[in-house]
Wavefront OBJ file of the C-alpha trace (Angstrom):
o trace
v -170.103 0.421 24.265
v -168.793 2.582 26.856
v -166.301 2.170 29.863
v -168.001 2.470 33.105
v -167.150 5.766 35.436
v -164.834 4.882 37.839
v -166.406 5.635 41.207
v -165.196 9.044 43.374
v -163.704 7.371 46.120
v -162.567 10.287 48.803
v -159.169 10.209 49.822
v -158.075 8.389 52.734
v -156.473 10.832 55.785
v -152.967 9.573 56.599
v -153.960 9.683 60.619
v -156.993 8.604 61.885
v -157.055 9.519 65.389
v -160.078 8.892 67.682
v -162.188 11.935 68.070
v -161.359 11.541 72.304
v -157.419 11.850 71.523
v -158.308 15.034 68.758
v -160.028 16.996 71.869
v -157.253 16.052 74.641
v -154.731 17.423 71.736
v -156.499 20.571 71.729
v -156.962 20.789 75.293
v -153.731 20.376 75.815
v -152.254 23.176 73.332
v -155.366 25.243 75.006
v -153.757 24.704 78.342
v -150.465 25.460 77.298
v -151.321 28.242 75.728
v -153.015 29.969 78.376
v -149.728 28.990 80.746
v -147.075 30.717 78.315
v -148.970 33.851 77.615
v -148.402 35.595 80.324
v -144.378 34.057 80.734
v -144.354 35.911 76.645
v -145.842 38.936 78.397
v -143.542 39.321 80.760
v -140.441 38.706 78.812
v -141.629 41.212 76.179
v -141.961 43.784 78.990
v -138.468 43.125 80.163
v -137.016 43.361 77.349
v -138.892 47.118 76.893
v -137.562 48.108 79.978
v -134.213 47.474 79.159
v -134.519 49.056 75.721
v -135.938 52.105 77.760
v -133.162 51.514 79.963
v -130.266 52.005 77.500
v -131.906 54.663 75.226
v -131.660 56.855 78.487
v -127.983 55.873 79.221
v -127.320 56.586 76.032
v -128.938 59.968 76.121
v -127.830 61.181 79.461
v -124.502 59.665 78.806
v -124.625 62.448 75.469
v -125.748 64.821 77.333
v -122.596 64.395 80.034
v -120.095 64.754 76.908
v -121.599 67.360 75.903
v -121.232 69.283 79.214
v -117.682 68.149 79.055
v -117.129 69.921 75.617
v -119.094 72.844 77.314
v -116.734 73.946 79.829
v -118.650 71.617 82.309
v -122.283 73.388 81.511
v -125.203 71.116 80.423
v -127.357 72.296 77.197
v -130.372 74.369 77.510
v -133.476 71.824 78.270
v -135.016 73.418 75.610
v -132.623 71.507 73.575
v -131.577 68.742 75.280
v -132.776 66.354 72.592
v -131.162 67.901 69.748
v -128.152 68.058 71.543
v -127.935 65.154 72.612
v -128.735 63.510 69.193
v -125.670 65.123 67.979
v -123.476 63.096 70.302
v -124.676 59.734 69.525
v -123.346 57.473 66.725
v -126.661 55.898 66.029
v -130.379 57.198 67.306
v -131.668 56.308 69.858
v -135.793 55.819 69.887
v -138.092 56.779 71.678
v -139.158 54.705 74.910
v -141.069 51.393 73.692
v -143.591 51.249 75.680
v -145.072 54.172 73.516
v -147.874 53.630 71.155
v -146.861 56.818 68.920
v -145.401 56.528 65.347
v -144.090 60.076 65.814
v -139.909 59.841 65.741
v -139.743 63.030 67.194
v -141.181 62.520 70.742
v -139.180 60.058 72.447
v -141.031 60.011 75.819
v -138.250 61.099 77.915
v -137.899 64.665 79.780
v -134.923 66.835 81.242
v -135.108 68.093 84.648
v -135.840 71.855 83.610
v -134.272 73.287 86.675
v -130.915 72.130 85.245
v -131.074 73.673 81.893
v -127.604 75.173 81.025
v -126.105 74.645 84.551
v -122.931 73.679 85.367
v -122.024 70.450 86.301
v -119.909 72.020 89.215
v -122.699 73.875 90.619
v -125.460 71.202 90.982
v -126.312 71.218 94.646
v -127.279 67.409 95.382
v -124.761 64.354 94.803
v -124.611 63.410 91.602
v -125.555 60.316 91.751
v -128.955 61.155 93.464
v -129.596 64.329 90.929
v -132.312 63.460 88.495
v -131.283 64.513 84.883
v -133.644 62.292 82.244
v -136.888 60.541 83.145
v -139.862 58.743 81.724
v -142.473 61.343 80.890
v -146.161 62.168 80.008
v -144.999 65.216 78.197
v -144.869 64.056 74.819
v -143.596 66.591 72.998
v -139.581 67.227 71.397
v -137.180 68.463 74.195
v -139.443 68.306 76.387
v -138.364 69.157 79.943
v -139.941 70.391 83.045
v -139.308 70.399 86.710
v -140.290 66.752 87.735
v -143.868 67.238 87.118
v -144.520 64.967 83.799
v -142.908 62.031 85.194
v -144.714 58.847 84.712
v -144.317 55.005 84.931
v -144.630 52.945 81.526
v -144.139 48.662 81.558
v -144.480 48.365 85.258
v -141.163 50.071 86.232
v -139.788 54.096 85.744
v -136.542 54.484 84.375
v -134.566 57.553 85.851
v -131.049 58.697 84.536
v -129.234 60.581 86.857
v -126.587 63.366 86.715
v -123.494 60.878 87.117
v -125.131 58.779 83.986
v -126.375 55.882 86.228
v -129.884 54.667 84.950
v -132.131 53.194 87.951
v -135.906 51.557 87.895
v -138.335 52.394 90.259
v -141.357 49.639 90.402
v -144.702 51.191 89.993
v -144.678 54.280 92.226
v -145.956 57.527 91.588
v -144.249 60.594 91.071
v -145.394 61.843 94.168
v -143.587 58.986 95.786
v -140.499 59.541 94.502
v -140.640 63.379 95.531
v -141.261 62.287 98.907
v -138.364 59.398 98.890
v -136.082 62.244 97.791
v -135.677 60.684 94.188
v -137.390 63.200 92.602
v -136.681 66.718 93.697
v -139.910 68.965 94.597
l 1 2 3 4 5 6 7 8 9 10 11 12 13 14 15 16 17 18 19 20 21 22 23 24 25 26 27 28 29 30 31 32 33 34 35 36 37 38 39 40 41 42 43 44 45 46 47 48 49 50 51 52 53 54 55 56 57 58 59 60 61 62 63 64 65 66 67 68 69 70 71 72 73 74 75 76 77 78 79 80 81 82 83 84 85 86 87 88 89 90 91 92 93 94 95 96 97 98 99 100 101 102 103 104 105 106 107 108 109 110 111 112 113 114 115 116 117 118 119 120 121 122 123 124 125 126 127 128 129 130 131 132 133 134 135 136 137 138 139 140 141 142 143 144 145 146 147 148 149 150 151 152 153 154 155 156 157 158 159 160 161 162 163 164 165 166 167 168 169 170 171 172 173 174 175 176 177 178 179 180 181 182 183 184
């Protein structure tokens, strides 16, 4: 004779919660989700902006020692990211607000009309002289007169000559040219 088969009994869940309290849980992680999203946003885009921030310090603050190893001269904008690579004691990256892989194009530009001047012999103050800037021209060393600069996570970062970095909110380069910023 043989033993009857024990019958499958499913296993028993270790909460039951009414399906009403399931959809007010979910409703309420829904809702808090769509409240912190934009608080993680803006934290993360903070956070590039200072990164952006101190890479140009960094760079423009490289690019200062340099001129003061150079009998006060700044390096050749064809060069200034080479040159200033050689000055820091780790690299620096590229802005973060780029989408690029590329380790070479950093997203930053010299003010071409400064390439191998002397520090002595810059017209404007110092500390309204525009030396490093966010720009479109993606490309190493890249440097031009003013006319590549753009704005990346909601604010421009600008290093001057005296190694001060400032953020401009959202305006235009044409803005900044006009506000005296940004020479013409």
């Amino acid at each position: 004779m043989s033993q009857p088969r024990p019958r499958y009994e499913p296993p028993k869940p270790l909460l039951k919660l009414p399906p009403k309290e399931v959809l007010a849980c979910v409703v309420t992680v829904s809702l808090l989700t769509i409240i912190l999203l934009p608080v993680f946003r803006q934290a993360q885009d903070m956070g590039r902006q200072a990164s952006c921030s101190s890479n140009l310090r960094s760079r423009s603050n490289a690019l200062l020692q340099y001129a003061t190893d150079n009998d006060g001269n700044l390096p050749p904008a064809s060069q200034w990211q080479t040159v200033s690579s050689n000055y820091l004691k780790e690299e620096k990256g590229s802005c973060p607000s780029l989408s690029h892989s590329v380790p070479s194009v950093l997203g930053y530009a010299m003010d071409s009309r400064l390439s191998s001047r002397s520090l002595e012999k810059i017209g404007a103050p110092h500390e309204t002289r525009v030396l490093l800037y966010e720009s479109s021209n993606l490309t190493p060393n890249a440097n031009d007169p003013g006319i590549s600069f753009t704005v990346r996570h909601g604010y421009a970062s600008i290093a001057f000559v005296d190694g001060h970095v400032k953020m401009y909110e959202q305006e235009p380069g044409e803005q900044l040219v006009r506000k005296g910023i940004l020479a013409p």
